[in-house]
C-alpha positions as CSV (number, residue, x, y, z in Angstrom):
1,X,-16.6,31.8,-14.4
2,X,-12.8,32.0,-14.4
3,X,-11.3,28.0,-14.1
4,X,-7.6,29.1,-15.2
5,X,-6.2,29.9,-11.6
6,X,-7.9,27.2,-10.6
7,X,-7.1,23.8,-9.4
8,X,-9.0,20.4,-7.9
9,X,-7.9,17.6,-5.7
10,X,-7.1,14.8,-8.3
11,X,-5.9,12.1,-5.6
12,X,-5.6,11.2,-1.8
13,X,-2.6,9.4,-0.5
14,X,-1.4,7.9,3.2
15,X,1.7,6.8,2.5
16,X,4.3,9.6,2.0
17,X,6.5,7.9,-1.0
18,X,3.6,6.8,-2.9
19,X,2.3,11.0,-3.1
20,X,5.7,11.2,-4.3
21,X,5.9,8.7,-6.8
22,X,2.3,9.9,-8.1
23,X,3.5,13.7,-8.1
24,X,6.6,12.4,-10.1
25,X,4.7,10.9,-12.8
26,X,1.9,13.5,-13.6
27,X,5.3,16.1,-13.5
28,X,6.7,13.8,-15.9
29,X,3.9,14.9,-18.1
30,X,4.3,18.7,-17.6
31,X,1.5,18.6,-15.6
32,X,1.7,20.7,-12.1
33,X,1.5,18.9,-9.3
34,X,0.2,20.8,-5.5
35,X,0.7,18.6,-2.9
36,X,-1.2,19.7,0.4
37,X,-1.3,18.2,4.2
38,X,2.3,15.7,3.8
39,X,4.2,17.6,6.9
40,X,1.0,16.0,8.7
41,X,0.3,13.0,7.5
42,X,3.7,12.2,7.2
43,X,4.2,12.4,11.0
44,X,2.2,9.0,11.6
45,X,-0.5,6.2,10.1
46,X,-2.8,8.0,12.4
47,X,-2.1,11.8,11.4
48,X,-2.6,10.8,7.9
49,X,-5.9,9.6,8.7
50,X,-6.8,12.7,10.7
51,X,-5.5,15.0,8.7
52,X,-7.3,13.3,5.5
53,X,-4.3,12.0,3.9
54,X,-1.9,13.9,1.4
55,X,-3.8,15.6,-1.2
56,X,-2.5,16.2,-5.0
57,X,-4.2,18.9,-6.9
58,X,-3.6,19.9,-10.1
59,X,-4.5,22.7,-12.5
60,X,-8.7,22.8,-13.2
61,X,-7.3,23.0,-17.0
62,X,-5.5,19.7,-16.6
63,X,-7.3,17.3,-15.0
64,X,-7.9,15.3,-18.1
65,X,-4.5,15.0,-18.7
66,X,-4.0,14.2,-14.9
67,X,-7.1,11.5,-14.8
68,X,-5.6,8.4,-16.8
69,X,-2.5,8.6,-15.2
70,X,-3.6,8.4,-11.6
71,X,-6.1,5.7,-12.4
72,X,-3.1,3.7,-13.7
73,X,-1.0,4.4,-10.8
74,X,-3.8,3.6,-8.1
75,X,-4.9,0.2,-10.9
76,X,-0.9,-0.8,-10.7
77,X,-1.3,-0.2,-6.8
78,X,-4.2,-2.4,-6.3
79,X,-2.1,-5.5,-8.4
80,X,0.8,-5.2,-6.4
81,X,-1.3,-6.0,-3.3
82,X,-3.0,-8.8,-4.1
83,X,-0.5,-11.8,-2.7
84,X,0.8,-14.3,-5.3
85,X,2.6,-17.8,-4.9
86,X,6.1,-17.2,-5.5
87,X,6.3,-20.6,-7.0
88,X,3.6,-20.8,-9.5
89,X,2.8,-16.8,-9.7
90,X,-1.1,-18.4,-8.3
91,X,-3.5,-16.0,-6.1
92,X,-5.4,-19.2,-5.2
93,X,-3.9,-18.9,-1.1
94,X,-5.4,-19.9,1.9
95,X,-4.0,-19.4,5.6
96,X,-3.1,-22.1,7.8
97,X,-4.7,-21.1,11.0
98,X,-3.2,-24.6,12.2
99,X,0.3,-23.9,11.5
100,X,0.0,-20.8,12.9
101,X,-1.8,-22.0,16.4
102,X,0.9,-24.6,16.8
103,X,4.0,-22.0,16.5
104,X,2.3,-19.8,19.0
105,X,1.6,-22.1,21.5
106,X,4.9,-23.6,20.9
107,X,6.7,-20.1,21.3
108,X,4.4,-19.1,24.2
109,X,5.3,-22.0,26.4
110,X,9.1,-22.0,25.7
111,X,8.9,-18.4,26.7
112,X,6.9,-19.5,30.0
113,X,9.7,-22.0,30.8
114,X,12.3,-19.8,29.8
115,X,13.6,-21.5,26.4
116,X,14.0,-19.6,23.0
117,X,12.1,-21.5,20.7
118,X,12.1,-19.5,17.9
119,X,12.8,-21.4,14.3
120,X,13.0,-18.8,12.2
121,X,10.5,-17.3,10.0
122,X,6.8,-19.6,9.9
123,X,5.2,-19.7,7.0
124,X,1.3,-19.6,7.5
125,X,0.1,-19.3,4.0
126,X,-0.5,-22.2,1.6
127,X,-1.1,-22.4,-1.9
128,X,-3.7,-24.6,-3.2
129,X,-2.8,-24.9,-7.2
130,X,1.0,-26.0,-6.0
131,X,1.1,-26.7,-2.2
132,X,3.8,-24.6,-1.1
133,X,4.0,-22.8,2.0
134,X,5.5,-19.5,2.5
């Protein structure tokens, strides 16, 4: 069977810019990018997970190339999402479900009697190696 016209799905994407930045570096490495279903799944979250997402393909010949790249890109992906302290760079975090009850109640009765209450930004996370909040 002929496999040299062909070509295989080699990632699925939701978010627009990150297809993008994908497509850019497997081009980078001469290899040839298709990109099917972005003027859909670009419209909204929920199109993109109707439509299945923006799928890159790539030549059948060069998905060995392709492979090591996009397990990279999606490894790099997965780090930049876990949260970190900024102080001490720990991912030791736990949520302060108390701080965060007292601000709402505090907001939602100020906006019952008419008051802004509003401080600013709330920080309901807290780190447990060095105690900051943010």
């Amino acid at each position: 069977m002929e496999t040299k016209n062909r070509h295989i799905e080699i990632a699925q994407l939701f978010i627009s810019s990150d297809a993008h930045i994908l497509r850019g570096l497997l081009e980078t490495e001469d290899i040839t990018v298709f990109v099917f279903n972005e003027g859909y799944a670009s419209l909204t979250p929920a199109d993109a997970l109707i439509s299945g997402g923006i799928k890159l393909h790539v030549p059948f010949d060069q998905k060995e190339r392709a492979e090591p790249i996009v397990e990279a890109f999606f490894e790099n992906l997965k780090e930049e999402s876990i949260p970190k302290c900024s102080e001490c760079g720990s991912t030791n975090l736990k949520h302060d479900y108390a701080e965060q009850s007292k601000y709402f109640f505090i907001n939602l009765f100020s906006a019952i009697g008419g008051a802004n209450a509003s401080h600013g930004v709330r920080h309901y996370k807290r780190c447990l190696d060095c105690g900051c909040r943010y």
